[in-house]
C-alpha positions in Angstrom: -143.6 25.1 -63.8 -142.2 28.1 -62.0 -140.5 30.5 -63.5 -136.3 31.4 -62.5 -135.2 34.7 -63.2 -131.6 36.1 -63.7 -129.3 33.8 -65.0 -130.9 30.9 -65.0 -133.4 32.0 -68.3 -130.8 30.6 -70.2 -131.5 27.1 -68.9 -134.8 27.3 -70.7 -133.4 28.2 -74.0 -133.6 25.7 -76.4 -129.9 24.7 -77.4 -129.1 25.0 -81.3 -126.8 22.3 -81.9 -128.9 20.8 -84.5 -131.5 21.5 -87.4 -134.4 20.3 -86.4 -137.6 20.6 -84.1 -137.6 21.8 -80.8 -136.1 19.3 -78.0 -137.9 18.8 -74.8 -136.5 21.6 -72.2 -134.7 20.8 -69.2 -136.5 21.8 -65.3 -135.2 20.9 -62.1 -137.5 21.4 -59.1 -136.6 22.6 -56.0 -134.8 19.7 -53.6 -131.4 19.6 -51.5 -129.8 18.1 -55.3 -127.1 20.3 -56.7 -128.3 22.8 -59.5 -127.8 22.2 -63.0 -124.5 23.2 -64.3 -124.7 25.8 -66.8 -125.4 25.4 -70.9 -121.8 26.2 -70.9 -120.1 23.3 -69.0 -122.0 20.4 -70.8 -120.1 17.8 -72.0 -120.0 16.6 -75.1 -121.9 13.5 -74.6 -124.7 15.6 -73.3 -124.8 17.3 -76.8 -124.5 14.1 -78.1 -127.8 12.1 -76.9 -129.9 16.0 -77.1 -128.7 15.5 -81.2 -129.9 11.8 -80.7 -133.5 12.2 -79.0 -133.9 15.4 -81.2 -133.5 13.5 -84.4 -135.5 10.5 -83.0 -138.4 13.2 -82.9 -138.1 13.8 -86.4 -138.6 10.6 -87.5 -141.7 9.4 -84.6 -144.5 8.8 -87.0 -147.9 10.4 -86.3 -150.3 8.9 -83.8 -153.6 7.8 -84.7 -156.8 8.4 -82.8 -157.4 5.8 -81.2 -153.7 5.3 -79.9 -153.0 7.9 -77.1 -149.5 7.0 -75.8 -149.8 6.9 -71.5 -153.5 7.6 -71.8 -156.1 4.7 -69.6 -158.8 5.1 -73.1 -155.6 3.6 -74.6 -155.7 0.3 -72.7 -158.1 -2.5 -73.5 -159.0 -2.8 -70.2 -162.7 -1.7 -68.6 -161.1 -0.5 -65.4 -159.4 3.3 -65.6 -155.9 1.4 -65.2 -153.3 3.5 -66.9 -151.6 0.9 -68.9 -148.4 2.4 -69.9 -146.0 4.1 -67.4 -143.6 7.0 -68.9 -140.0 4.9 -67.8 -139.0 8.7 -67.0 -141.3 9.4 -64.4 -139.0 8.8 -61.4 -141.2 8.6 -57.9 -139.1 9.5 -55.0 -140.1 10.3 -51.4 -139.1 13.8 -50.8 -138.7 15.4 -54.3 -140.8 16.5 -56.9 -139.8 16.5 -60.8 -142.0 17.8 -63.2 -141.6 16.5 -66.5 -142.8 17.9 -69.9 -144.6 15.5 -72.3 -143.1 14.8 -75.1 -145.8 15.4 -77.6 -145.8 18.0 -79.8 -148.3 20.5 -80.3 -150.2 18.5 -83.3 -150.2 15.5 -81.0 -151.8 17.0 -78.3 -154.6 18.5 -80.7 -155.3 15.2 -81.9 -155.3 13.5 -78.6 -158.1 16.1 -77.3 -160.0 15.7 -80.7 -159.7 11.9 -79.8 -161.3 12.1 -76.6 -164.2 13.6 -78.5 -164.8 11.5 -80.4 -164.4 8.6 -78.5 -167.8 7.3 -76.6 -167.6 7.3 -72.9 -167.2 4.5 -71.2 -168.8 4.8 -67.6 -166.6 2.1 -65.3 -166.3 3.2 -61.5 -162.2 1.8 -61.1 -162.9 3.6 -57.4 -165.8 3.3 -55.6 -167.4 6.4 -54.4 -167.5 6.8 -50.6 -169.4 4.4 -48.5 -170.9 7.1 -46.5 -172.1 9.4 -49.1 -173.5 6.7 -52.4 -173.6 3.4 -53.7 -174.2 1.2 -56.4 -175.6 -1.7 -56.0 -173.7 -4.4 -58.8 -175.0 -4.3 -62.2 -178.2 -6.3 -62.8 -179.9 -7.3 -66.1 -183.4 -5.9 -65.4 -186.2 -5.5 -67.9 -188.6 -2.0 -67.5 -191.4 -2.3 -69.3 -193.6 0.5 -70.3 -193.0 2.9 -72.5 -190.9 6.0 -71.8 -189.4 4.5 -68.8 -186.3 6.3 -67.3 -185.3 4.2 -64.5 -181.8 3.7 -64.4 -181.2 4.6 -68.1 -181.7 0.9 -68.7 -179.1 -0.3 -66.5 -181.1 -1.5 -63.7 -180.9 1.4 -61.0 -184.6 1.7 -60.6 -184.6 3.0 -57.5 -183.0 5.7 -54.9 -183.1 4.7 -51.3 -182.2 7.4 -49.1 -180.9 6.6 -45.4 -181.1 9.3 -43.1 -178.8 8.6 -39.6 -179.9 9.2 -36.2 -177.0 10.9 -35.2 -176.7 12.9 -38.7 -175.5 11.3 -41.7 -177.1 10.8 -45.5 -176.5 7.5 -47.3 -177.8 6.6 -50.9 -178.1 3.8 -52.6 -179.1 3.1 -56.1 -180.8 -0.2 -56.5 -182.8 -2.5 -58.5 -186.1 -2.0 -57.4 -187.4 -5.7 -58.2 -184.3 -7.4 -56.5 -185.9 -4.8 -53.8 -189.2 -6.3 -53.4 -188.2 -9.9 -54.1 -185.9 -9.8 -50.5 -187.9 -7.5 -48.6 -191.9 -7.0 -47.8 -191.7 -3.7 -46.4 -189.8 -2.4 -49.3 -192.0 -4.2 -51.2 -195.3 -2.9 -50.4 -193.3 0.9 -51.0 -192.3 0.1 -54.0 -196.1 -0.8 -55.2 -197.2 2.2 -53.7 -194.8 4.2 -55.1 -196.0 3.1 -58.7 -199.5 3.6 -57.6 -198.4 7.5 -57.6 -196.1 7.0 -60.7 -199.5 5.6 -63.0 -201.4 8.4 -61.8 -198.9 11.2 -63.0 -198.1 12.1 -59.7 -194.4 11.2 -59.4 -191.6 10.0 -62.1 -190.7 6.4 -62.9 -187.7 6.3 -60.6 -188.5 4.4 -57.1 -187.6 7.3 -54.6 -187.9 5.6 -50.6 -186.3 7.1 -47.4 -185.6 5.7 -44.5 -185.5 7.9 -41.2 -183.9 7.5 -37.8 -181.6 4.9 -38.9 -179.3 3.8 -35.7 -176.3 2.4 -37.9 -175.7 3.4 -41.7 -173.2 0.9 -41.9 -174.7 -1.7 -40.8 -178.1 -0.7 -42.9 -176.1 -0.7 -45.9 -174.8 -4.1 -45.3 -177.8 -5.8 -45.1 -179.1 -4.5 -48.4 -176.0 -5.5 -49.9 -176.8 -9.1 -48.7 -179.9 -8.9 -51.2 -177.6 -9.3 -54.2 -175.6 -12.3 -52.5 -176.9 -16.3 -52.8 -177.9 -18.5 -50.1 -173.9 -19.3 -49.9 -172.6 -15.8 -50.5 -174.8 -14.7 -47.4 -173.3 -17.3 -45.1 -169.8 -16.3 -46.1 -170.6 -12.6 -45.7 -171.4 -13.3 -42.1 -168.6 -15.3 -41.8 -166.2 -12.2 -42.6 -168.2 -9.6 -41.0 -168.1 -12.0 -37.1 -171.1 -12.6 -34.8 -171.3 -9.0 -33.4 -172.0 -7.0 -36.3 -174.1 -10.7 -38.0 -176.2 -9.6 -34.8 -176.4 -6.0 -35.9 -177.2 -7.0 -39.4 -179.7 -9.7 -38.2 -182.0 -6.7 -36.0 -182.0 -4.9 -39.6 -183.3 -7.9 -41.6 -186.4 -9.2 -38.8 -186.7 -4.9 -39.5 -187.6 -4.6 -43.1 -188.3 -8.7 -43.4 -185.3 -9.4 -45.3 -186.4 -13.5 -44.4 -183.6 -14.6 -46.7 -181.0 -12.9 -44.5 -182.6 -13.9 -41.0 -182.7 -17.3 -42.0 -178.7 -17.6 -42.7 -177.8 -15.5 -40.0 -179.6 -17.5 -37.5 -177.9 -20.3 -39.5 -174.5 -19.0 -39.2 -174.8 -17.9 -34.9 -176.1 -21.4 -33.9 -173.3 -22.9 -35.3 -170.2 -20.5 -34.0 -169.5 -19.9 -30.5 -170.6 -16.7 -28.7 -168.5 -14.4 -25.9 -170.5 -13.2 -22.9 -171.6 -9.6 -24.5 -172.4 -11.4 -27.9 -174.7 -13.8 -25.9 -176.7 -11.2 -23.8 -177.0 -8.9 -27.3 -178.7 -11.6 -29.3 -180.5 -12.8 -26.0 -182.2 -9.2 -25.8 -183.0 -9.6 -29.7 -184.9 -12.3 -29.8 -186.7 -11.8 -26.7 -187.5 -8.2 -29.2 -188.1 -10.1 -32.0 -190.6 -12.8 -33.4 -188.7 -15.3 -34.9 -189.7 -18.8 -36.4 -190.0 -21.3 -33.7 -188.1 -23.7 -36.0 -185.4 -21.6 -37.1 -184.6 -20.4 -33.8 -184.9 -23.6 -31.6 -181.3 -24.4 -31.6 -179.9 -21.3 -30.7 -182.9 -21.2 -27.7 -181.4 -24.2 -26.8 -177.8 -23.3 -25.8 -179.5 -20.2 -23.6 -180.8 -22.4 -21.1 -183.3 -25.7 -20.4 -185.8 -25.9 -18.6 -184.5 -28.7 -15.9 -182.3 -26.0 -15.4 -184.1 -24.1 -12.2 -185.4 -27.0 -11.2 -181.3 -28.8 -10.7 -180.3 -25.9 -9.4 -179.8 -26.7 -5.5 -178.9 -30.5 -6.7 -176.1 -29.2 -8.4 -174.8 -26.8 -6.3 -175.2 -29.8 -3.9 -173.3 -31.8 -6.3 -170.3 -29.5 -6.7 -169.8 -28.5 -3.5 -169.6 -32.2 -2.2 -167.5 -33.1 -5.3 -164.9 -30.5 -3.8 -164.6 -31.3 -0.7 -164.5 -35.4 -1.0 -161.4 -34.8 -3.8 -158.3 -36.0 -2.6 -155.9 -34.5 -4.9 -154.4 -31.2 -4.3 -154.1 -29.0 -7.4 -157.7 -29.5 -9.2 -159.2 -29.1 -5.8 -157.8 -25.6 -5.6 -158.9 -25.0 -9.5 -162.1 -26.4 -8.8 -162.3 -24.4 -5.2 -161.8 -20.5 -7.2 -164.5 -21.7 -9.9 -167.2 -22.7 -8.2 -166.6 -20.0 -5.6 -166.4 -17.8 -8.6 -170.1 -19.1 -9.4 -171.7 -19.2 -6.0 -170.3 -16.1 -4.9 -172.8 -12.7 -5.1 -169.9 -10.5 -6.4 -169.2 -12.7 -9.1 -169.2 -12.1 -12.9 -171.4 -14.6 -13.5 -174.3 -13.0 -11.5 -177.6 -13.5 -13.8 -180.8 -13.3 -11.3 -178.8 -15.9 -9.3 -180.8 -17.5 -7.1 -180.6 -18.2 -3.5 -177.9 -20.4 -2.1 -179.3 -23.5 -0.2 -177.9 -22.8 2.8 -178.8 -26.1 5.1 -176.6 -28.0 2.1 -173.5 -25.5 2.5 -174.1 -26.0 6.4 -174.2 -29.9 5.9 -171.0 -29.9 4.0 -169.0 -28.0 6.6 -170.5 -30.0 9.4 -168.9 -32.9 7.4 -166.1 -31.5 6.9 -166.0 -30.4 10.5 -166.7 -33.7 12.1 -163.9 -35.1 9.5 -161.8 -33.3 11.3 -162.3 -34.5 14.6 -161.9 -37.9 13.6 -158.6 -37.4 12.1 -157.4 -35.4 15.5 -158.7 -38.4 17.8 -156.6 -40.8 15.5 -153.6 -38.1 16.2 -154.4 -37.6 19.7 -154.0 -41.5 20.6 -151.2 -42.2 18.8 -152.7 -44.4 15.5 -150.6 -46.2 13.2 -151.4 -43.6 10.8 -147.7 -41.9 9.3 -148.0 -38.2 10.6 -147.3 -37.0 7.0 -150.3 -38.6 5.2 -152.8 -37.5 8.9 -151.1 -34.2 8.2 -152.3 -33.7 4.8 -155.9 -35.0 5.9 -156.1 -32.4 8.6 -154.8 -29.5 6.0 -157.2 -30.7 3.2 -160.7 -30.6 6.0 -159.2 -27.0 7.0 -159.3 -25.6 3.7 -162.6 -27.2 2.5 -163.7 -25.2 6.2 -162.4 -21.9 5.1 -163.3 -22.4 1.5 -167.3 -23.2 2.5 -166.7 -20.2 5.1 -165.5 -18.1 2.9 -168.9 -18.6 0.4 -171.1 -18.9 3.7 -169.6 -14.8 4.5 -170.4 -13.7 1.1 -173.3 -14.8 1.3 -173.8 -12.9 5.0 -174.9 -16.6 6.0 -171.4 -17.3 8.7 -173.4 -16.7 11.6 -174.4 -20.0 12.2 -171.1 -21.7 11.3 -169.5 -19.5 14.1 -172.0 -20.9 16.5 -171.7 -24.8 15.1 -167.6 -23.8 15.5 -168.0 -22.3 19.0 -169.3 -25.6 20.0 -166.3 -27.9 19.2 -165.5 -28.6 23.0 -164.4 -32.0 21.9 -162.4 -31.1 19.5 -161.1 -28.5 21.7 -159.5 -30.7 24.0 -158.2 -32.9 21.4 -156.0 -30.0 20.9 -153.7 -30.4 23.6 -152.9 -33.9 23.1 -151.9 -33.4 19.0 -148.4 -32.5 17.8 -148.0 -28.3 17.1 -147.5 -29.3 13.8 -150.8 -31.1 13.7 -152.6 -28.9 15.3 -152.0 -25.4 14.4 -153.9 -26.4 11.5 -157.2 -25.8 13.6 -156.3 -22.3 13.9 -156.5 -21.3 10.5 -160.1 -21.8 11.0 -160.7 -19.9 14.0 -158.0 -16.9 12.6 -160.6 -16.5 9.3 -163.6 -15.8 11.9 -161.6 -13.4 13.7 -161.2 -11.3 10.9 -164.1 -11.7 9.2 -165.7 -10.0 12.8 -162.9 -7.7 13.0 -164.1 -6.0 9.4 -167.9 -6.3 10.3 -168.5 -9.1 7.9 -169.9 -11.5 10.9 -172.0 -10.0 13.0 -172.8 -12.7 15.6 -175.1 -12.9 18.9 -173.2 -11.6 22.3 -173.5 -15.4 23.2 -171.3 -16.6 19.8 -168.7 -14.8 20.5 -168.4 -15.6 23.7 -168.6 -19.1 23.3 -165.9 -18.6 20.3 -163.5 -17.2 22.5 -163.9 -19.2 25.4 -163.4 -22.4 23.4 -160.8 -21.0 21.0 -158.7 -17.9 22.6 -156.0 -19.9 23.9 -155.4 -22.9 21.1 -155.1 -19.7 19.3 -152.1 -18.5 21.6 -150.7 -21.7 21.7 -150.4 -21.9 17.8 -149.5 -18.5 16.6 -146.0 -19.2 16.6 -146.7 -22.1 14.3 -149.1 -19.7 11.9 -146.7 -17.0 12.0 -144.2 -19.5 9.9 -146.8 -21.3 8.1 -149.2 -18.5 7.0 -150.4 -20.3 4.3 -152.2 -17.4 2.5 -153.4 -15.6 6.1 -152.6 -12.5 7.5 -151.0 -12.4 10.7 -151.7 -8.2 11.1 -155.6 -9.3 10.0 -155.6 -11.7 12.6 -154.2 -9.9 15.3 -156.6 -6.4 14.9 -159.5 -9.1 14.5 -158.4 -10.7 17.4 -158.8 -7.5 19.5 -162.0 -5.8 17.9 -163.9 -9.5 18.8 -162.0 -9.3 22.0 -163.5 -5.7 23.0 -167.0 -6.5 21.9 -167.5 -8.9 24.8 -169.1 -7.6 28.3 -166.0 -6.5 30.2 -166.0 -8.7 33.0 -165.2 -11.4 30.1 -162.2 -8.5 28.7 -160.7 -8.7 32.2 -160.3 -12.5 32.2 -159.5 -12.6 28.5 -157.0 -9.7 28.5 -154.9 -10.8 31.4 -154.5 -14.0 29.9 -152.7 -13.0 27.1 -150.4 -10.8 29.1 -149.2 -12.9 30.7 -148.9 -15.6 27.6 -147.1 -12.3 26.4 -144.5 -11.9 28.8 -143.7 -15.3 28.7 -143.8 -15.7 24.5 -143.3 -12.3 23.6 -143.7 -13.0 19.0 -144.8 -16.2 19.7 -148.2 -14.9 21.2 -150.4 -12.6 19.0 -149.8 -8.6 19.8 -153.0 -7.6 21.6 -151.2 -4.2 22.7 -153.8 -1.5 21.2 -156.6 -3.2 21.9 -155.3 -3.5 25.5 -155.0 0.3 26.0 -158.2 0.6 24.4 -160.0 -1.6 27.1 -157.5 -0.5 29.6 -159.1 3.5 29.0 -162.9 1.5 29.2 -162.4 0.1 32.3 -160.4 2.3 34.8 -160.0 5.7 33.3 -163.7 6.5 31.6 -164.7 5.0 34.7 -163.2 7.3 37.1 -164.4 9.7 34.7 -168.0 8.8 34.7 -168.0 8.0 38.4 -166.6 11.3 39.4 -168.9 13.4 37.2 -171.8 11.5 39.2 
């Protein structure tokens, strides 16, 4: 208690309004309350319940041994749970208040004499730290021989010492038979230890340390498990979750805790797995020996062996599946997962093997001469509604881009721009179809353009120019229409892939090309692609290097 000087000594005078023993002194601690008033200004009912409690001293009888009032060897219970709260202990946030006990000097002699004489009860109520000690739960174990100190007969036989990798001591005390009844390798330590012990070479307590351990946590975990049933295991796994039952798992198939590895591959074949879970335990067992038996189920859900063999018959499968489906929102689910899985950047990437690219070619040849069918019905006028040949056309032009789209990733396009170069039939189909038919067949023909703009394409001197030939001026006529119905594409893209194709051809070919579309420019102005810096570009290749070059000769 600290100690006030001046005026406020009188405060810890005892006040002599009464015969009697001393009564318990007043303190006030140091908060934002108001200070006591003054021995002077209390009221008369103050002096009243002092004369009360003072007199209620008197006549408190004597307390035995064995009956400490707010003392934890009072209560019956094993656990160091104070069973008896003073009701004048007041806990606030913010302020502190000291309070006297109320026991007298003799009380407090006999209360120390007490715990004297009382025997002492050793019960852990909290743990010690996980990272520095444990104790493993009491165990009925009986040491024979004579003179044997192990545990002082309660069963902690032995001292296993972890030492971490990264730094980082962790003992347990343990019951050396529950020891080597879960474990071989700390079996076969333990009976060497006691080798040494019969010869007089070392004490009776097990002493074994384990170096270089990678996790203490986990370590400590797993010999925990040794205490637990068949059942108790299972549910320990269940708490702790597959990544760390993984962790624990490596440890067991370690010191061949069998018991443990058993339940644990129990417990992961029958939960699912995330991505990293399933390449961590993939990596351990292909580390690890495991029984065939025990681990055939969980082998199972890694992969089959029809597997490899299925793989171009399924890719097959899928990518026919997509394109002959009729309805419009799972074919664009469907389209983004398998392009997800075919595609080299994808997340699914595992030593993926080749794509089969004659079947992705077959399925947009299909899909190409699909296309032309539906045109020649449009072209002559068929009986067809022009909403339902409309939606035809649109559903073969995205199955196009989609398979283009995987044939570019795949740095396989060349060949598709060739097969699309080709298309003279469909080409003059073209004329004859409504624009709103028609433009469709631009979409295809704007994704090459850019995909050669950004270098994604690189085609033979005579593709492109058998691309451009056939498809430079359907794609003038139908800009206009793409422009409003963009559908995903970028107009800017398809201009500036327009013009680097464009400027890779020989330039008699630029000439012919380039004066086309200005005058499809002057007569269309934003209804014609804008071709303008790619113009000056092969307007400064042709006339003004070449003055250039001609006049330096």
């Amino acid at each position: 208690m600290m100690t006030m000087g001046g005026g406020d000594s009188d405060l810890r005078k005892p006040t002599n309004f009464s015969a009697g023993p001393l009564s318990r002194r007043r303190s006030w601690c140091c908060s934002f309350a108001v200070p006591p008033a003054s021995p002077d200004a209390l009221s008369i009912s103050s002096r009243n319940h002092i004369q009360a409690k003072s007199h209620s001293q008197q006549q408190r009888p004597k307390l035995g041994p064995k009956s400490v009032p707010c003392s934890p060897q009072s209560s019956k219970s094993p656990l160091n749970i104070v069973g008896r709260i003073d009701p004048r202990r007041i806990l606030s946030p913010g302020r502190v208040s000291p309070i006297d006990s109320d026991l007298t000097i003799d009380t407090m002699q006999e209360t120390e004499t007490t715990h004297e004489e009382e025997d002492p009860v050793v019960v852990d109520s909290s743990p010690s730290l996980r990272s520095e000690s444990f104790r493993a739960p009491k165990i009925e174990v009986t040491v024979s021989g004579p003179g044997s100190d192990s545990g002082s007969g309660s069963g902690y036989d032995a001292r296993l010492s972890l030492k971490g990798r990264n730094g980082g001591v962790l003992v347990l005390e343990l019951s050396s038979e529950v020891l080597a009844a879960n474990s071989e390798v700390f079996a076969g330590l333990i009976v060497e230890d006691k080798k040494c012990s019969s010869l007089g070479l070392k004490k009776n307590t097990c002493r074994i340390e384990v170096c270089d351990v990678e996790n203490l946590g986990v370590f400590r975990d797993t010999v925990e498990l040794m205490f637990e049933g068949s059942d108790g295991i299972i549910k320990k796994f269940m708490k702790m979750g597959v990544y760390r039952a993984i962790d624990v798992l490596e440890v067991a198939a370690g010191i061949k805790f069998s018991r443990a590895v058993l339940s644990c591959l129990k417990y992961l074949e029958a939960v699912p797995w995330t991505e990293d879970e399933e390449e961590k335990l993939r990596r351990l067992l292909a580390i690890h020996n495991f029984d065939d038996a025990a681990t055939s189920e969980i082998l199972a859900r890694f992969n089959s062996n029809e597997t490899e063999n299925s793989q171009d018959s399924l890719s097959k499968k899928l990518v026919w599946s997509i394109t002959s489906c009729s309805d419009v929102n799972p074919r664009n689910e469907l389209r983004s997962l398998v392009k997800g899985l075919l595609c080299k950047s994808s997340v699914y990437e595992k030593e993926q093997p080749e794509i089969n690219k004659e079947e992705i070619y077959r399925a947009g040849k299909c899909c190409v001469d699909s296309l032309a069918k539906l045109f020649e019905e449009g072209s002559r006028g068929s009986s067809k509604k022009e909403k339902p040949l409309i939606e035809s056309i649109s559903r073969e032009v995205e199955n196009i881009n989609w398979l283009l789209e995987i044939m570019i990733d795949w740095e396989i396009a060349e060949e598709f721009v060739e097969i699309w170069g080709k298309q003279r039939k469909l080409v003059e189909m073209h004329e004859n179809v409504s624009p709103m038919v028609r433009y469709e067949v631009s979409r295809v023909t704007g994704a090459i353009f850019i995909a050669m703009g950004k270098r994604r394409v690189q085609c033979g001197g005579e593709a492109r120019a058998g691309l451009v030939e056939a498809w430079f001026k359907p794609m003038l006529v139908d800009f206009g229409w793409l422009q409003r119905c963009k559908k995903g594409q970028d107009m800017r893209e398809v201009e500036e892939g327009m013009g680097q194709t464009l400027l890779t051809l020989p330039v008699k070919q630029q000439y012919q090309v380039f004066m086309e579309w200005f005058r499809w420019f002057s007569k269309h102005g934003t209804e014609c692609p804008n071709l303008s810096k790619a113009f000056q570009i092969w307007w400064r290749r042709s006339f003004l290097r070449g003055v250039e070059s001609s006049s330096c000769r």
